[in-house]
C-alpha positions as CSV (number, residue, x, y, z in Angstrom):
1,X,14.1,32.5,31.8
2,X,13.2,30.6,28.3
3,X,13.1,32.9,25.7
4,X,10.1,32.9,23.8
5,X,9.7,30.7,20.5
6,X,10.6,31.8,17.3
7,X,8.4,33.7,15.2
8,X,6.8,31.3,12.3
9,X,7.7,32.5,9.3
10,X,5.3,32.6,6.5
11,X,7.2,33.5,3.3
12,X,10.0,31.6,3.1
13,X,11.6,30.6,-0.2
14,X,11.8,26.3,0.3
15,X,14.7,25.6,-2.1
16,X,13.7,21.9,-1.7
17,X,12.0,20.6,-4.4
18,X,9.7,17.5,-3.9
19,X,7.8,17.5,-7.3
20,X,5.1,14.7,-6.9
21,X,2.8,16.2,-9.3
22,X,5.2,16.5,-12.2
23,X,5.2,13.9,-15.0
24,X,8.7,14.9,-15.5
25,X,9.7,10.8,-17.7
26,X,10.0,10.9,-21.1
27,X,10.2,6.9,-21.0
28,X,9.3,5.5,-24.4
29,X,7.2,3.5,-22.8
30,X,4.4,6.3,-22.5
31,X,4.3,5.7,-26.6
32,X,3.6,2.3,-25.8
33,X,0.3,2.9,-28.4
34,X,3.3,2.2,-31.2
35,X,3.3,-1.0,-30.4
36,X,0.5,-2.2,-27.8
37,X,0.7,-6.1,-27.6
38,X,4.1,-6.6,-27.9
39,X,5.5,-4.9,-25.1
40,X,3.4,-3.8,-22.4
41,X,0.7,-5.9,-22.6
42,X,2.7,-9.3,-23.3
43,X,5.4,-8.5,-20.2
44,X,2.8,-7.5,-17.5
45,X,-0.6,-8.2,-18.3
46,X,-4.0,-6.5,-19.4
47,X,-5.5,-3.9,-16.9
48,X,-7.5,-5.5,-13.6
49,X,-11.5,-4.9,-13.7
50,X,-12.6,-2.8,-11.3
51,X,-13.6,-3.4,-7.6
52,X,-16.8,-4.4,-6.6
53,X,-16.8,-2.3,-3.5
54,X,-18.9,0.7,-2.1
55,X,-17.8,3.8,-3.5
56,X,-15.8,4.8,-6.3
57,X,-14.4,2.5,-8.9
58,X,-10.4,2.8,-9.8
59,X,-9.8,-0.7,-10.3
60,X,-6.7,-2.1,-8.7
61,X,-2.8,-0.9,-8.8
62,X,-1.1,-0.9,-12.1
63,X,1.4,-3.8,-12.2
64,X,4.2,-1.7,-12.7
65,X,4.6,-1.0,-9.5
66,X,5.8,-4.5,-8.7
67,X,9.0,-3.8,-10.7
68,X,10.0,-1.2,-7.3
69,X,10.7,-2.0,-4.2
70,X,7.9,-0.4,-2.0
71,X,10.4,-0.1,1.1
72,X,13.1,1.6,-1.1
73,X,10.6,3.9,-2.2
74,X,9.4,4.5,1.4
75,X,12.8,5.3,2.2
76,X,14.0,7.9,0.3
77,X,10.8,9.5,0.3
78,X,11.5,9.0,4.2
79,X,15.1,11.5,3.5
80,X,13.9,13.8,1.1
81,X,10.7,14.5,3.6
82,X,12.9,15.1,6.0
83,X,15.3,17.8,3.9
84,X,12.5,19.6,3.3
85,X,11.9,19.8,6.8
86,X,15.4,20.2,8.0
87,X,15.7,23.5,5.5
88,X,12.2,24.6,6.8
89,X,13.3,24.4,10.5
90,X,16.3,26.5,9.8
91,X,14.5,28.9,8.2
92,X,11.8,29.4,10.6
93,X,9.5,28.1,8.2
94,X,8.3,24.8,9.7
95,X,5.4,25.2,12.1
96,X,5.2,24.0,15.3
97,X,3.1,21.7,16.7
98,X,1.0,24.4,18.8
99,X,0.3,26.2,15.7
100,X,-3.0,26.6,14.9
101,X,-3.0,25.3,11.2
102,X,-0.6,22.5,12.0
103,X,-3.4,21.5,14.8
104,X,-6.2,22.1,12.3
105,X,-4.0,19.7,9.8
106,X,-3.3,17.1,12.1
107,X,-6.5,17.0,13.6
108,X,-7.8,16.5,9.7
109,X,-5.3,13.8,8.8
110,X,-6.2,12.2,12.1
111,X,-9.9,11.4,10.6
112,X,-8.6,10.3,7.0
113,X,-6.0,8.3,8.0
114,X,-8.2,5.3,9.5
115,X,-10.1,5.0,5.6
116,X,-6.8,4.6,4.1
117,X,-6.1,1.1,5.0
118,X,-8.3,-0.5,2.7
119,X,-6.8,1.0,0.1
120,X,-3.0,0.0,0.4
121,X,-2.7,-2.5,3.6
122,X,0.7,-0.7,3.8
123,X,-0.4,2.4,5.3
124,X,-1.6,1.0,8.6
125,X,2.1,0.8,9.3
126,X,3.2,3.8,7.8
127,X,4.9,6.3,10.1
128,X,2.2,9.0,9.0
129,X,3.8,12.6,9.8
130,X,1.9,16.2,8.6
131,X,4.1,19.4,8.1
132,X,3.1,22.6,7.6
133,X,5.5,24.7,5.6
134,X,5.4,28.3,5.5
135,X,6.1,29.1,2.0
136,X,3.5,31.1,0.3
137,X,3.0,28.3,-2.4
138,X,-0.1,26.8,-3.8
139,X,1.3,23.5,-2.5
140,X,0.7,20.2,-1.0
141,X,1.7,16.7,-1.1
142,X,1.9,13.4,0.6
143,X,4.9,11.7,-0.5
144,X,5.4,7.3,-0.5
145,X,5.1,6.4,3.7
146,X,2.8,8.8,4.7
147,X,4.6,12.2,4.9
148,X,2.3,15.1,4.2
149,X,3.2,18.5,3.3
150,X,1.1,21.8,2.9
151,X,2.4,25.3,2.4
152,X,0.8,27.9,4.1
153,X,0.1,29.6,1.3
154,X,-2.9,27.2,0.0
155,X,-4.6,27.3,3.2
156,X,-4.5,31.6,3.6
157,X,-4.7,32.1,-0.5
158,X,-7.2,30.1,-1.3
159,X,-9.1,30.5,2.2
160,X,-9.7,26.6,2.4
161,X,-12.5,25.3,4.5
162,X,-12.1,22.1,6.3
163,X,-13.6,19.8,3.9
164,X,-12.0,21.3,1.4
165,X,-8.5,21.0,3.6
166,X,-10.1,17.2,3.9
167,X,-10.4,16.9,-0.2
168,X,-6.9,18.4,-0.9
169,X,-5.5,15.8,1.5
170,X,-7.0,12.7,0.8
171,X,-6.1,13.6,-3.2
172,X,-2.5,13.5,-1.9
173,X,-2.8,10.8,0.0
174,X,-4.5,8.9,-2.5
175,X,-1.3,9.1,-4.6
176,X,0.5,7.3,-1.9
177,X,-1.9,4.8,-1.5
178,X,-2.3,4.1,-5.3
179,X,1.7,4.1,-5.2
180,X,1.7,6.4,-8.8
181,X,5.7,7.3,-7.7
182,X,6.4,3.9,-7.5
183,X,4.2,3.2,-10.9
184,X,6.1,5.5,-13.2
185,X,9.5,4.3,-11.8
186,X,8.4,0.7,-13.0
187,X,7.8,2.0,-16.0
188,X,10.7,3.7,-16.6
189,X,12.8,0.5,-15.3
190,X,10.3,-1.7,-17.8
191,X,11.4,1.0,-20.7
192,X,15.2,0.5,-20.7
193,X,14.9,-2.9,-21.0
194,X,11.9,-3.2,-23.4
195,X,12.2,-0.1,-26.0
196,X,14.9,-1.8,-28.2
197,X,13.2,-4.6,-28.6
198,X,10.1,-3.2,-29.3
199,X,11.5,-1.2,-32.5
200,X,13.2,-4.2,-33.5
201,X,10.2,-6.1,-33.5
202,X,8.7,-3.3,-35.6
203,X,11.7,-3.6,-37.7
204,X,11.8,0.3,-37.3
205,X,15.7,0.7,-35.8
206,X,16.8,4.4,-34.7
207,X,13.8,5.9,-36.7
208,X,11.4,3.4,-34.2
209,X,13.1,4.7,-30.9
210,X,12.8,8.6,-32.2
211,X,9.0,8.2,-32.9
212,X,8.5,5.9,-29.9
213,X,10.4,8.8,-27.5
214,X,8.1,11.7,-29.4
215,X,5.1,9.5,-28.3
216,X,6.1,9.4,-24.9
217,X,6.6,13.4,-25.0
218,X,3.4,13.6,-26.3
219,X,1.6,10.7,-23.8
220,X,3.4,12.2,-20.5
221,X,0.7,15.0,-19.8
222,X,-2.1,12.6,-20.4
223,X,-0.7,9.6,-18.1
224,X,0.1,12.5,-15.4
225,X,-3.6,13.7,-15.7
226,X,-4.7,10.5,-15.0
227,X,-3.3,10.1,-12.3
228,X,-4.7,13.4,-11.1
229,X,-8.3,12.5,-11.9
230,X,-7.8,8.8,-10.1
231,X,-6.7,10.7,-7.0
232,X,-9.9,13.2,-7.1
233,X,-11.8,10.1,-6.9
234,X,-9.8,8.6,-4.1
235,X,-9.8,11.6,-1.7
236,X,-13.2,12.7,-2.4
237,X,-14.3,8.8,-0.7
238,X,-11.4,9.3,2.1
239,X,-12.9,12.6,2.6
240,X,-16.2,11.4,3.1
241,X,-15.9,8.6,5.0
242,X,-13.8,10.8,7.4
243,X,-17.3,13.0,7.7
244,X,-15.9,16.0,5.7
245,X,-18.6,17.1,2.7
246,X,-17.5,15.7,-0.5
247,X,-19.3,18.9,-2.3
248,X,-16.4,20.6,-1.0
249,X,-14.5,19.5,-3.8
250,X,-16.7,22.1,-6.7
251,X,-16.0,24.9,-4.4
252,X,-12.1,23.8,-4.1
253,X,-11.9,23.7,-7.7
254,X,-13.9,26.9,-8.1
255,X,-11.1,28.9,-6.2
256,X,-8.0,26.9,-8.0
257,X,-9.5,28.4,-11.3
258,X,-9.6,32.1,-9.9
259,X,-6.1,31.5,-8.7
260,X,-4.8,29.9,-11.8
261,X,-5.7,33.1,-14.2
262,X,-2.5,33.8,-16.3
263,X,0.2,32.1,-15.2
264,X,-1.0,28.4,-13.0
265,X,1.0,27.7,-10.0
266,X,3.1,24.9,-10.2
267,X,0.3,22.8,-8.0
268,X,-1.7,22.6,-11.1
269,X,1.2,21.7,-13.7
270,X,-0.2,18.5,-14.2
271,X,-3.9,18.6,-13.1
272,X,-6.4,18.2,-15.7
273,X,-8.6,21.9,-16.1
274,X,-10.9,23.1,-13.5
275,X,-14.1,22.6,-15.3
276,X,-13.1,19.1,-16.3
277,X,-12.4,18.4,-12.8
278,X,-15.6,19.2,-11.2
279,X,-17.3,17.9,-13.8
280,X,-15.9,14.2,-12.6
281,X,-16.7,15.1,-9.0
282,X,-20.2,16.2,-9.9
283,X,-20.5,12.8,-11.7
284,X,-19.3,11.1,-8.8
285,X,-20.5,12.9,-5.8
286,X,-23.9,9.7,-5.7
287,X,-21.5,7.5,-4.8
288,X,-20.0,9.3,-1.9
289,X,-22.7,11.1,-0.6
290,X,-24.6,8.2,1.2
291,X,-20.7,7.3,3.0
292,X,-20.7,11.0,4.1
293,X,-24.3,10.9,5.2
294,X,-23.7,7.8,7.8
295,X,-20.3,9.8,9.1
296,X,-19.4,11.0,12.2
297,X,-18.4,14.5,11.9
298,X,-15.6,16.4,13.5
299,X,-16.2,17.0,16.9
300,X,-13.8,20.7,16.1
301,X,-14.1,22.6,13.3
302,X,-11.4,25.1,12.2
303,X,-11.2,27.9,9.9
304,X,-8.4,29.4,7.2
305,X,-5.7,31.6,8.6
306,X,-6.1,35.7,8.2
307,X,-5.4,37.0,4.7
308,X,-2.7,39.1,6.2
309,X,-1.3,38.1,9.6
310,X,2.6,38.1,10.8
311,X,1.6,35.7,13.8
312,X,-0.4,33.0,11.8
């Protein structure tokens, strides 16, 4: 007789650390304000005007990221993925795919994916794979390639809705598709080649390079935040056009205030505040809302986990 399957464990500690939301560079080149003109702007060019295109307006990738190699990028976000998964496994901790929330997860992703293509042609042939973790952090991600993560705790803390499962996913996935990994690594490669040049064309020496690195302390949140806010933008529209309610995202932002009294977890490092957040989702919610009123909508809808439950 099979013995029955393993217990899925909620609580586990993941020792794997896959930090996507951290803006952890201190390149110079986030001072690049010092000297604007004769580095950045001279070695890869003004910033693209944006799209002319139904929905929201990021404008196009930074050219930073053509300094990486988009494959090597995918690849060891390919490995580390699959760490994190390997440690989860063996600790019980990675859900299987009858599991309720990994069904609801998949079955969301399933809808999103499709809008993603015309964001980053790449994706199409991405090897798209959703996990869900059970680790009682406020976490998700979607890493370069495709690979999505959530820990249970987001869905049961936070009691998550669909579309506002939908909204927290395509954020993450706009990431990938806007390639910011693969942005800051140009910019750190463009840095080590670039900052001693730029102090000596300021004629500024060691002193140059110490102010230059104190701006780059300084500029790292900010760039981060960015990021954050052009992700919002991103997944709301994914979100949408998959036929999930782009409102969602207030409510979402509502309940990662109340959890982020006192200490915020690690999720929200980098985010800009709450109230600034659904402030830019307000603002943007007329351009969404006619995409999510011509939607299909999900055929299934599912519902958080129990607040307290050993079976899930």
């Amino acid at each position: 007789m099979t013995p029955p399957n393993p217990e899925f464990v909620h609580d586990a500690t993941i020792t794997t650390r896959i930090d996507l939301h951290r803006s952890d560079c201190r390149c110079p080149l986030h001072g690049r304000r010092l000297f604007t003109g004769l580095l950045a702007g001279a070695a890869i060019g003004t910033a693209w005007p944006a799209l002319a295109r139904e929905g929201v307006e990021v404008g196009r990738t930074s050219q930073f990221t053509k300094l990486v190699s988009a494959e090597q990028v995918e690849e060891a976000a390919t490995m580390q993925y699959q760490q994190m998964r390997t440690e989860a496994a063996g600790k019980r901790a990675l859900a299987p795919a009858n599991h309720p929330q990994q069904q609801r997860l998949q079955a969301i992703a399933d809808r999103l994916i499709p809008f993603t293509y015309d964001w980053n042609p790449r994706a199409r042939d991405w090897k798209w794979e959703v996990s869900l973790i059970g680790s009682k952090e406020l976490n998700a991600f979607c890493m370069p390639g495709g690979k999505i993560a959530f820990y249970y705790g987001i869905l049961q803390l936070l009691q998550l809705s669909d579309s506002e499962v939908a909204m927290i996913m395509g954020h993450e996935m706009a990431h990938a598709l806007r390639e910011h990994a693969r942005e800051r690594m140009g910019k750190q490669m463009a840095t080590q080649g670039m900052i001693g040049l730029g102090a000596a064309l300021l004629g500024l020496g060691d002193v140059g390079r110490s102010v230059a690195n104190m701006g780059g302390q300084l500029l790292t949140l900010k760039f981060g935040r960015d990021d954050e806010s052009e992700a919002d933008l991103v997944g709301m529209e994914l979100a949408a056009r998959a036929g999930y309610d782009p409102r969602a995202g207030v409510t979402l932002w509502q309940k990662m205030m109340e959890a982020s009294k006192g200490a915020p977890p690690e999720f929200l490092s980098t985010h800009p505040a709450g109230a600034t957040r659904i402030r830019d989702i307000e603002a943007n919610l007329p351009k969404v809302e006619p995409l999510y009123a011509r939607a299909a909508r999900p055929e299934r809808q599912f519902g958080p986990p129990p607040l307290r439950s050993s079976a899930g």
